[in-house]
N, C-alpha and C positions, 0 to 999 in steps of 0.2 A: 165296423162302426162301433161308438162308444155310446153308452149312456149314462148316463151325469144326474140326479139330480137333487134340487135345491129348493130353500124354502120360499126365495122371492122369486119372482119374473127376471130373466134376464134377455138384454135385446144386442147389440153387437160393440164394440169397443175397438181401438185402432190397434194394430197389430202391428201394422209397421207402414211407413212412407207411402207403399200402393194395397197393402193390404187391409183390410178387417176380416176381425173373426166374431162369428154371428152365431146364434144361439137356433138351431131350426128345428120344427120336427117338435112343438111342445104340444108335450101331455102334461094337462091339469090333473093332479089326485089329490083325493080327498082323503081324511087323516092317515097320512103316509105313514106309515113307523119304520124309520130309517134303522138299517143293519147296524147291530154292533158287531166292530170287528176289533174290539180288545183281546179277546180269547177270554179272560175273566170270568168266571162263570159264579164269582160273587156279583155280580152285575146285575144291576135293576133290569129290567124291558126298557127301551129308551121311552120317552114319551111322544105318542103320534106327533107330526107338524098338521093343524089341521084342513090349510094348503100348501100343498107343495108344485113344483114344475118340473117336469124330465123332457130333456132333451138328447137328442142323437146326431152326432156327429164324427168326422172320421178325429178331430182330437181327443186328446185322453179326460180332455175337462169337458164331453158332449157339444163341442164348436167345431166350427167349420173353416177355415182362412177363406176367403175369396180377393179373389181381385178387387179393388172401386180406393181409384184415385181421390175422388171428391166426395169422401166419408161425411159429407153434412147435403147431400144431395140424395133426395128419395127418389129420382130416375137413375140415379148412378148403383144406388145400394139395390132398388127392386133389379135391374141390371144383373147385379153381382150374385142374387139367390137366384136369379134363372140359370146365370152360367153354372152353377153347382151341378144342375139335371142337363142341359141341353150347350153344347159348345153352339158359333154362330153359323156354321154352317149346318149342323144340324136344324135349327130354328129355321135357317134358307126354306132348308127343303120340305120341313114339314109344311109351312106357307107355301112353297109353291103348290104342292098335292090339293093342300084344300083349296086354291085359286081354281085347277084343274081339276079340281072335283076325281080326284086320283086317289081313292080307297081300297083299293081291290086290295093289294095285299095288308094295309092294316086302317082298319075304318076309326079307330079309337084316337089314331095316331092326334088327329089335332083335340079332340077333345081334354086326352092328359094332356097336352102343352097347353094349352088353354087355361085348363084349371089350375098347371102348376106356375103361368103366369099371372094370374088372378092374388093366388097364395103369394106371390113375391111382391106385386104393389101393396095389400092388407099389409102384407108383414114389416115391408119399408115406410110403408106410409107409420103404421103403431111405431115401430123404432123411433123414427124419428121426431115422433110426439113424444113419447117417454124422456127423450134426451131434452127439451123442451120446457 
């Protein structure tokens, strides 16, 4: 995984025809002061950013590609940051266990899908206010 980060908020942009790559995983920090990596060592201290965002993602700029055909659709985009954690048959099965009340070997299981579904409508829904 990479980390990336920047001084403004960033939310997902089109990648290509079926993809977008989406910004996940933000940390807010307060006056950042970004590395120099000049080697110079006549060089000032940079100056703090007094917010900055970091994000984590497997690309080298802290993004993520996902699937989502219909990149102006906030059921298609929250969609696309579920599928990053949980493919659909995963998702199947964890819904079936909690329908069957079936926790024995992981009781936690629907509650992180849950909240990591919660996290993907938040995060779809602000995207696509931002672009807006």
């Amino acid at each position: 995984m990479n980390r990336t980060v920047y001084q403004e908020r960033r939310t997902y942009q089109r990648y290509d025809e079926t993809h977008i790559i989406g910004y996940l995983n933000e940390e807010e920090l307060e006056n950042y002061i970004p590395s120099d990596n000049t080697g110079s060592e006549d060089d000032e201290e940079p100056e703090p950013w007094p917010k900055a965002y970091a994000y984590t993602g497997s690309e080298t700029d802290g993004g993520t590609v996902m699937e989502c055909c219909r990149q102006d659709d906030y059921g298609e985009i929250a969609n696309a940051i579920i599928r990053t954690r949980y493919t659909e048959s995963q998702e199947l099965a964890i819904q079936r266990h909690a329908l069957n009340g079936d926790y024995e070997e992981a009781p936690q299981e629907y509650e992180q899908y849950n909240a990591w579904c919660q996290y993907a409508v938040q995060t779809a829904k602000m995207w696509i206010a931002a672009r807006n």
